[in-house]
MIPA-350846 format. One line per field, with one value per residue: residue in three letters; x, y, z of N, C-alpha, C in turn. Coordinates in Angstrom, 1 decimal. Example, Ala and Ser with C-alpha at 12.3 -4.5 7.8 and 13.67 -1.06 7.14 Angstrom:
r [ALA; SER]
nx [13.2; 12.8]
ny [-5.7; -2.2]
nz [7.8; 7.1]
cax [12.3; 13.7]
cay [-4.5; -1.1]
caz [7.8; 7.1]
cx [13.2; 12.9]
cy [-3.3; 0.0]
cz [7.8; 7.9]
This chain:
r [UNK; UNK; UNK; UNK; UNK; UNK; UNK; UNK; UNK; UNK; UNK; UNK; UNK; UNK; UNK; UNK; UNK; UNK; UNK; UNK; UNK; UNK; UNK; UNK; UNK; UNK; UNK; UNK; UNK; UNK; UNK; UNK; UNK; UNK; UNK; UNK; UNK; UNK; UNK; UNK; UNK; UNK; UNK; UNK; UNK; UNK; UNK; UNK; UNK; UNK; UNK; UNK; UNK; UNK; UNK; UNK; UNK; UNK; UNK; UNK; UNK; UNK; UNK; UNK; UNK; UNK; UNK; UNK; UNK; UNK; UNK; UNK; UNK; UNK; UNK; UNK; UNK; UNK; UNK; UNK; UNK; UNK; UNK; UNK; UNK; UNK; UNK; UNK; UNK; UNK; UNK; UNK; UNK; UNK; UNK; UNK; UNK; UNK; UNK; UNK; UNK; UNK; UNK; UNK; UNK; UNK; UNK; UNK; UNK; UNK; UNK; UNK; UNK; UNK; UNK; UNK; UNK; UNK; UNK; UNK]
nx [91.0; 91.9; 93.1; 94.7; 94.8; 93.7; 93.2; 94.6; 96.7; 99.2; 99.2; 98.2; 100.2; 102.6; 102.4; 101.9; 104.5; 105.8; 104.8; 102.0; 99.4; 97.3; 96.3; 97.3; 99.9; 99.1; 98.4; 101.3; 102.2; 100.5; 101.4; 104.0; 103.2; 101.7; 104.0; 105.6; 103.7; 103.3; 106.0; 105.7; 103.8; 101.5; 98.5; 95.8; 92.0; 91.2; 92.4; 92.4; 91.8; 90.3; 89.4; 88.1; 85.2; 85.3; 85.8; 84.4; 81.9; 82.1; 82.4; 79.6; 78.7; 78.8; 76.4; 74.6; 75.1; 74.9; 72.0; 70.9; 71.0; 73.6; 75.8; 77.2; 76.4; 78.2; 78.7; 81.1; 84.2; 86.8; 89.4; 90.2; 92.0; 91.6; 92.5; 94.4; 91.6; 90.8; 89.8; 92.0; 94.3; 95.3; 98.4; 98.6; 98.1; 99.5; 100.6; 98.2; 97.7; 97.0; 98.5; 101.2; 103.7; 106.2; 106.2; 104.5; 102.0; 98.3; 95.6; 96.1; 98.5; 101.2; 103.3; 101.9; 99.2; 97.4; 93.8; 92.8; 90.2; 89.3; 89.1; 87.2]
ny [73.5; 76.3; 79.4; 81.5; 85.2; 86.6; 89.0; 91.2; 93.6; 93.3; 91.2; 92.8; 94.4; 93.8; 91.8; 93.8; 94.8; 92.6; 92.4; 90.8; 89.4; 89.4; 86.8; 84.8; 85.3; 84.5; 81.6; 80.5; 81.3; 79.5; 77.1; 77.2; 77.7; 74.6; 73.1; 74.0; 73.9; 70.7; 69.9; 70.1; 68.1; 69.1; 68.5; 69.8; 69.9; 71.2; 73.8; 76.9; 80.2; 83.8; 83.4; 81.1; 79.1; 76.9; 78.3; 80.2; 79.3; 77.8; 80.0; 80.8; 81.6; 84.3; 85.5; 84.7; 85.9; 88.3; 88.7; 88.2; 90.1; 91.3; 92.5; 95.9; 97.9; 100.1; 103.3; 103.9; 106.5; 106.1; 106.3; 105.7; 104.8; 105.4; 104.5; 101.9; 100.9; 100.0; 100.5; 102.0; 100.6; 101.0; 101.1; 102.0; 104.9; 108.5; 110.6; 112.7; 116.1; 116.7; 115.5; 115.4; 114.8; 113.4; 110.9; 109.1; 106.9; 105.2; 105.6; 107.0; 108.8; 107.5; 109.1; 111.2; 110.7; 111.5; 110.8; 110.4; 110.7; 109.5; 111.6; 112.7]
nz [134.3; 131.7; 130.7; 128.5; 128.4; 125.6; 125.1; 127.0; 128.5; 128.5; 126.5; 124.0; 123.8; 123.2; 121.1; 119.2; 119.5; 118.2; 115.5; 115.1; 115.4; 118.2; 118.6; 117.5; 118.7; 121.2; 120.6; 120.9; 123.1; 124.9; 124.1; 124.9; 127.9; 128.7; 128.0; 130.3; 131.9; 132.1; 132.9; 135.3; 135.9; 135.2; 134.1; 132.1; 131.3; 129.8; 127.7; 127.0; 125.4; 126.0; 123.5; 123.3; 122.2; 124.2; 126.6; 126.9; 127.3; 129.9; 131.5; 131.4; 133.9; 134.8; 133.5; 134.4; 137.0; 136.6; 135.5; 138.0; 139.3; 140.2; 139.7; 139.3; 136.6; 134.6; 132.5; 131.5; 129.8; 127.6; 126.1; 122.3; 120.0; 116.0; 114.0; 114.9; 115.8; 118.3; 121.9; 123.5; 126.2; 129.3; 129.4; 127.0; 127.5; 128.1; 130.6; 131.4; 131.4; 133.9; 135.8; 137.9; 137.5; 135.6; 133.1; 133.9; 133.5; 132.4; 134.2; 136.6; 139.0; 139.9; 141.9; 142.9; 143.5; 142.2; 140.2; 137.1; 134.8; 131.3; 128.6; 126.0]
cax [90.7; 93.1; 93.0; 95.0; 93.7; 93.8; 93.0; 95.0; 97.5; 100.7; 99.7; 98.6; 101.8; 104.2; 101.8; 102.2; 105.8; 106.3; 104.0; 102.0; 98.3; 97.1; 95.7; 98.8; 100.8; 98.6; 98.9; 102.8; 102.0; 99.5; 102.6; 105.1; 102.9; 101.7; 105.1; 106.2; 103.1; 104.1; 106.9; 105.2; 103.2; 100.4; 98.0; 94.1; 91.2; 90.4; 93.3; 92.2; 91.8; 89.3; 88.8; 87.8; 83.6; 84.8; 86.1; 83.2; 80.7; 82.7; 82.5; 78.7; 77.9; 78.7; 75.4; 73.6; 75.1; 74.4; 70.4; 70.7; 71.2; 75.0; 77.0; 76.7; 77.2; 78.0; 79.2; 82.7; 84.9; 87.9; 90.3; 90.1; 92.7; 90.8; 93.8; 94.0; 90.3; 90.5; 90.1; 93.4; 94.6; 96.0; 99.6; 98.9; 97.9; 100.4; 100.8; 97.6; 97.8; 96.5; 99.5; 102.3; 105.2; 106.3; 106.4; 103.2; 100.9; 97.4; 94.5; 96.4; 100.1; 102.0; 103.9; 101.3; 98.3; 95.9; 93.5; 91.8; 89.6; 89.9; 88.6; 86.8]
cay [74.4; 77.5; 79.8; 82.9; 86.1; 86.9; 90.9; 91.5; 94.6; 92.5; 90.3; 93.6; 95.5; 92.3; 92.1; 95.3; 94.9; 91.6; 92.7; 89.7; 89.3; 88.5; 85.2; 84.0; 85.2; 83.7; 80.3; 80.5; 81.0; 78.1; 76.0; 77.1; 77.4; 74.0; 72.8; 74.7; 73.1; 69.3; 69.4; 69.7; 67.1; 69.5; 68.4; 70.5; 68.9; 72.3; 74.6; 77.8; 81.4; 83.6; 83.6; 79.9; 78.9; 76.5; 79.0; 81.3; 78.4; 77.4; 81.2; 81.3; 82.0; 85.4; 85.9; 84.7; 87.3; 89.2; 88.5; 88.2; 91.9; 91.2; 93.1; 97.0; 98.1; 101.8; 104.1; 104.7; 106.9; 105.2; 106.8; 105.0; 104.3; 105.1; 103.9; 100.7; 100.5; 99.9; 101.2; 102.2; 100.3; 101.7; 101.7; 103.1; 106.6; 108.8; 111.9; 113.8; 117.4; 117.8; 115.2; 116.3; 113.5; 112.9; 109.2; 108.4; 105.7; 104.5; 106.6; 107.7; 109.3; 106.8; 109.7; 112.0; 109.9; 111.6; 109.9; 111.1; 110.2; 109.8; 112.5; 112.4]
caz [133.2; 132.2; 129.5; 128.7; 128.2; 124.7; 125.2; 127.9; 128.0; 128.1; 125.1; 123.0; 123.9; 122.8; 119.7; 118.6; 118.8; 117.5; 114.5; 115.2; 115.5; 119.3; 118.6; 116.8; 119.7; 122.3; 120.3; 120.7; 124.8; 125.4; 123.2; 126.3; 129.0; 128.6; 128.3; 131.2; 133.5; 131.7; 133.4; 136.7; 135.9; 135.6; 132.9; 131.7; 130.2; 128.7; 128.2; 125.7; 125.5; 126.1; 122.6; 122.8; 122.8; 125.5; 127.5; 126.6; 127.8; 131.0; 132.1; 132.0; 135.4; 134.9; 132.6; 135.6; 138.0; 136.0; 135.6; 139.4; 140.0; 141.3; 139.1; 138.6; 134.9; 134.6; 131.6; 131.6; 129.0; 127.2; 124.9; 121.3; 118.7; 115.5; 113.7; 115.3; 115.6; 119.2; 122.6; 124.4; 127.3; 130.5; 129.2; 126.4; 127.7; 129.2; 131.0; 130.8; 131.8; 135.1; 136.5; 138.1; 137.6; 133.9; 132.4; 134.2; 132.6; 133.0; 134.9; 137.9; 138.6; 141.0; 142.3; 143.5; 143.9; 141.4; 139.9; 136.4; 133.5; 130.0; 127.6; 124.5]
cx [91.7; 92.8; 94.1; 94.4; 94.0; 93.9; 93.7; 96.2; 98.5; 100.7; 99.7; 99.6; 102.7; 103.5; 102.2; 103.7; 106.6; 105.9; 102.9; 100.7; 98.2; 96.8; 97.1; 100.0; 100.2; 99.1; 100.3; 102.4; 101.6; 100.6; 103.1; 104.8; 102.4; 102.8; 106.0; 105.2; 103.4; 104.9; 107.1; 104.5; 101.9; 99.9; 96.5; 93.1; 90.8; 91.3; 92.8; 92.2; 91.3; 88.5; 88.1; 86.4; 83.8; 84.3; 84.8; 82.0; 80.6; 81.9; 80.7; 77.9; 77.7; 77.1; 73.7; 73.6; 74.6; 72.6; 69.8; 70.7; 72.4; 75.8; 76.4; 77.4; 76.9; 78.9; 80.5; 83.5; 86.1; 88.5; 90.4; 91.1; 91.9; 91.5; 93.9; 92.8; 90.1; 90.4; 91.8; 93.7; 95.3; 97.6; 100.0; 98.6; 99.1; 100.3; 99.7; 98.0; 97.9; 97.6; 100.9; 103.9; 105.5; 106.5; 105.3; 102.2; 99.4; 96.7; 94.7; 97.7; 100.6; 102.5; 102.6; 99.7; 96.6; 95.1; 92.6; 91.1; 90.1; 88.6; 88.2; 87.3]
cy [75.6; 78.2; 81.2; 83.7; 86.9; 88.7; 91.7; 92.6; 93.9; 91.8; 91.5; 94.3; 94.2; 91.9; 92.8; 95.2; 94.4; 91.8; 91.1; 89.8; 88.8; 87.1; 84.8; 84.3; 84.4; 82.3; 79.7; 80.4; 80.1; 77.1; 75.8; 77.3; 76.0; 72.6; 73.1; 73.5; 71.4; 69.2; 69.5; 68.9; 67.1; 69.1; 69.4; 69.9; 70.0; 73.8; 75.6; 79.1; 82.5; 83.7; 82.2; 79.7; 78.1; 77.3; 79.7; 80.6; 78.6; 78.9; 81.5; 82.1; 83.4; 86.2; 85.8; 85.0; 88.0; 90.3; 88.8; 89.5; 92.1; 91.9; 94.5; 96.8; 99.9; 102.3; 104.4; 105.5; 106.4; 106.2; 105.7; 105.6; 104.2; 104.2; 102.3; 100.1; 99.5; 100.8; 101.0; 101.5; 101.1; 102.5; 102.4; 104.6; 107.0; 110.1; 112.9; 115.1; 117.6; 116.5; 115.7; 115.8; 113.4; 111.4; 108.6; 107.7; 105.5; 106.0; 107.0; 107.5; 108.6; 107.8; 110.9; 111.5; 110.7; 110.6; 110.8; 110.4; 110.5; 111.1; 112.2; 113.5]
cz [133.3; 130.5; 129.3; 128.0; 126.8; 124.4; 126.3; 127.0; 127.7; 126.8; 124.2; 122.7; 122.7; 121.1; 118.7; 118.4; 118.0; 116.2; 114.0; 115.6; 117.1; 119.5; 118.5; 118.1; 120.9; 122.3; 120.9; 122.2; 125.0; 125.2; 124.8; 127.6; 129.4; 128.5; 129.4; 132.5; 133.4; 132.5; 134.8; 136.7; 135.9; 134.0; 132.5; 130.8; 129.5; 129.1; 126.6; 126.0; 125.5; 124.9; 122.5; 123.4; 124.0; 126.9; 128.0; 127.6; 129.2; 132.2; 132.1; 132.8; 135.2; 134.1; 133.7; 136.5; 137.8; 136.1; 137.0; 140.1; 140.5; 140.7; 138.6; 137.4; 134.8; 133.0; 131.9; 129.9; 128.4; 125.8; 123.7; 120.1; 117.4; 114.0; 113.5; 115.3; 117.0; 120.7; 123.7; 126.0; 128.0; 130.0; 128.0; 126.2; 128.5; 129.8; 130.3; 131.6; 133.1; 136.7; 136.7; 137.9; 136.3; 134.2; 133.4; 132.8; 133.1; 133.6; 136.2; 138.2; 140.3; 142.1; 143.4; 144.3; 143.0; 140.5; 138.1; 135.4; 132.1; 129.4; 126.7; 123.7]
């Protein structure tokens, strides 16, 4: 089984620049990654992404960690694209205020080792 991750930062970035819907880019990956493991002789009885109900099914378990008490669930803050009509991934925030490095990305400055939250 293998799927790739349809929401992931790398596909939205390459999205966004290709002007290209995620899904429809994903499709294009499964094509060449598929072709890529082929020629190791690697085959999948269920190769999708995680937009696919297989995938959704397969992945389960987690609904029954869940149940189980195994996984905290806490509130977090996220910067939101109202634009887009999503929330902002890591690389797309940059350099809040209270870091000290320019061309920092993401929730904490490589350079100094701060760490911060997003704002509303």
């Amino acid at each position: 089984m293998c799927a790739d991750d349809t929401h992931g930062t790398a596909t939205m970035m390459r999205a966004r620049k290709e002007g290209v819907a995620e899904e429809a880019l994903i499709a294009e990956m499964q094509k060449a990654h598929e072709a890529d493991f082929a020629g190791f002789d690697i085959e999948f009885d269920n190769y999708g992404s995680t937009n696919d109900p297989k995938t959704r099914a397969c992945t389960q378990i987690w609904a029954e960690i869940r149940k189980a008490g195994l996984v905290e669930e806490k509130q977090v803050t996220q910067l939101y694209d109202p634009q887009a009509g999503t929330f902002l991934a890591d690389r797309f925030v940059q350099e809040p205020a209270e870091v000290r490095a320019p061309g920092q990305y993401g929730d904490n400055c490589e350079k100094c080792g701060a760490h911060y939250e997003a704002r509303s």
